[in-house]
C-alpha positions in Angstrom: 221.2 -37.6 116.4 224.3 -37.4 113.7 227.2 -34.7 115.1 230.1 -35.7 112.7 233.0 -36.9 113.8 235.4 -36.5 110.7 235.7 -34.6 107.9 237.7 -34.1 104.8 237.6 -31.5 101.7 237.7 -32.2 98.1 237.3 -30.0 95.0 236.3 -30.4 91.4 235.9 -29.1 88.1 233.5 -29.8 85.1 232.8 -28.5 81.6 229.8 -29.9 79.4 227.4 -28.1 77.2 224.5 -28.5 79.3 224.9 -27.0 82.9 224.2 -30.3 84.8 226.3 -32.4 83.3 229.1 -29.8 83.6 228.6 -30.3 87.7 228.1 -34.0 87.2 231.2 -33.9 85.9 233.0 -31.2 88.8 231.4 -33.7 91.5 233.2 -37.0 89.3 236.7 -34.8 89.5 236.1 -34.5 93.1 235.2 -38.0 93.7 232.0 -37.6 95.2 229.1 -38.0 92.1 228.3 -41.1 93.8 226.9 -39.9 96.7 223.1 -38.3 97.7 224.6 -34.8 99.0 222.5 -33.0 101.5 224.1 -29.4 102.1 223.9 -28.1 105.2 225.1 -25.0 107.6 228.7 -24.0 108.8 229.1 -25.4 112.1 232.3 -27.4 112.0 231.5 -30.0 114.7 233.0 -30.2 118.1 235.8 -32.7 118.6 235.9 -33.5 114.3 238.8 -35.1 113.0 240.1 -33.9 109.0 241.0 -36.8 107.7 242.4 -36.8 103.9 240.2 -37.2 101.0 241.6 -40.5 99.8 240.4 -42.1 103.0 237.6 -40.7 103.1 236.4 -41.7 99.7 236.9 -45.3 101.1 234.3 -45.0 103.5 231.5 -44.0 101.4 229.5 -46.3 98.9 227.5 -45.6 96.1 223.8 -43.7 97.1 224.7 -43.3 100.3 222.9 -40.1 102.2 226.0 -37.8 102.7 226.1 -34.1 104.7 228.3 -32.1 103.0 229.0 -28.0 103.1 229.3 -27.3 99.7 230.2 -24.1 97.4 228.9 -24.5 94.1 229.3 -21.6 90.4 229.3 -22.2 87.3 229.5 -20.1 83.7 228.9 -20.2 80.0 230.6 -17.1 79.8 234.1 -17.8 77.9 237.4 -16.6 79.8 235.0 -15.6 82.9 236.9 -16.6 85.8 234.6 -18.4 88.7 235.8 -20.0 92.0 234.5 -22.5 94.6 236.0 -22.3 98.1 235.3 -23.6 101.6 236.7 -21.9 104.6 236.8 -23.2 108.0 237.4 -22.1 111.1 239.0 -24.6 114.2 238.7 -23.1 117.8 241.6 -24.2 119.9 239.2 -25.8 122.4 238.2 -29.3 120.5 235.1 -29.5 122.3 233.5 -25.8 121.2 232.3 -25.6 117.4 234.0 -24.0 114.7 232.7 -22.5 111.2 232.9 -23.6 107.8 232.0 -21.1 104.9 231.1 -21.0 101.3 232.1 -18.1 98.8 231.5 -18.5 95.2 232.9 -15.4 93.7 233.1 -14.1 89.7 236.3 -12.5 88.7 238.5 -13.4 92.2 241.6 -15.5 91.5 241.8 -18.5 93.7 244.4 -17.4 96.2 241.7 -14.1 96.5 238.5 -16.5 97.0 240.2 -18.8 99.3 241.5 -16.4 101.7 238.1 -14.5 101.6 236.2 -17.8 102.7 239.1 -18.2 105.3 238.2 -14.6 106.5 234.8 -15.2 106.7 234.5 -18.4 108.7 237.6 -17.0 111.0 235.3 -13.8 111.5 232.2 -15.8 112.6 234.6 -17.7 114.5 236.1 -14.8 116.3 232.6 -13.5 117.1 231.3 -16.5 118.5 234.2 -16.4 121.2 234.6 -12.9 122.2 238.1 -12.1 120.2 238.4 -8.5 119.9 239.4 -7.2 116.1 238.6 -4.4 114.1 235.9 -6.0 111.7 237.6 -3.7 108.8 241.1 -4.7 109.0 242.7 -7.1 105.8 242.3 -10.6 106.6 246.2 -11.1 106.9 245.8 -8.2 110.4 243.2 -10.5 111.8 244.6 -13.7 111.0 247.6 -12.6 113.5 245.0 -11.2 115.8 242.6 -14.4 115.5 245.7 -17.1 116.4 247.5 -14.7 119.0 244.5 -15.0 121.1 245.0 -18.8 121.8 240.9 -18.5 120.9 241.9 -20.3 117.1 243.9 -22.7 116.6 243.9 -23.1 112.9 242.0 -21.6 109.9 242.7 -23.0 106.1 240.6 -23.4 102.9 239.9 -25.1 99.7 239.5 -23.6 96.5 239.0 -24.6 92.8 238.9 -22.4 90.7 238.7 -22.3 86.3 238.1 -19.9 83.9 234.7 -20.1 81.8 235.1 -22.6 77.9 236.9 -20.0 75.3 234.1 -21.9 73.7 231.1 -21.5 75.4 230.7 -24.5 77.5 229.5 -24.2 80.8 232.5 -25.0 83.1 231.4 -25.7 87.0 233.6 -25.3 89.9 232.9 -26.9 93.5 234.6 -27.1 96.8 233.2 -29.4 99.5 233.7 -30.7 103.2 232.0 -33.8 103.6 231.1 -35.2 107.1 231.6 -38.7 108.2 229.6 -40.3 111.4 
């Protein structure tokens, strides 16, 4: 049985004229091309450490079998603007689960996407543990809601975002969280 027990976040961006070596090069920028990625669901493990990505790049050597969340877009389409964001959710007990969340939007601004994945992993979050909110409320209303309840302790994401080649090329955007055993 693997149950992670750290995790860090990184975030890339590639452009190429053919669409896999545009996220060849998006998973290079985030330092992780490397690695045999296996994506799996949003559970952010119970009792997981965030470590920072330079540290957690140590750990890891080439081929290496890897869990990751990931979100993933990519465009050929010049000047469209694509984002990649993770969202994750951190209950205030460190022995319950929390969510992670991917959101790969068209047209959203970074700041837009990355508070959107927030949203969405806080949401499931919130669910899982009873929290009362009003489902249709702006994400800043349940933010307060979410961390006055003592339920979550901390919500954050990571986003890249890019705008498509003025010339064409496809440009790919990722945001990951990578577990470590």
């Amino acid at each position: 049985m693997f149950v992670p027990t750290e995790i860090f976040y990184t975030k890339g961006v590639g452009k190429h004229k053919e669409y896999l070596s545009s996220f060849e090069l998006a998973l290079r920028n985030a330092g992780i091309e490397k690695l045999n990625l296996v994506t799996v669901s949003s559970i952010y493990p119970p009792n997981c450490r965030r470590i920072p990505t330079n540290e957690g790049l140590k750990t890891l050597s080439p081929g290496q079998i890897t869990y990751c969340v990931m979100a993933r877009n990519a465009t050929n389409e010049p000047n469209r603007q694509i984002a990649a964001s993770i969202g994750t959710a951190i209950p205030a007990d460190g022995t319950q689960y929390g969510y992670l969340s991917e959101h790969h939007p068209h047209g959203e601004s970074r700041r837009k996407a990355g508070d959107y994945a927030e949203d969405l992993a806080a949401t499931m979050l919130a669910t899982t543990l009873g929290v009362p909110f009003d489902p249709e409320s702006a994400w800043d209303e349940k933010e307060e809601i979410f961390k006055m309840s003592g339920k979550i302790i901390r919500t954050f994401n990571i986003t890249q975002a890019a705008k498509g080649d003025k010339n064409g090329l496809w440009t790919t955007v990722i945001a990951a969280a990578i577990f470590l055993p």
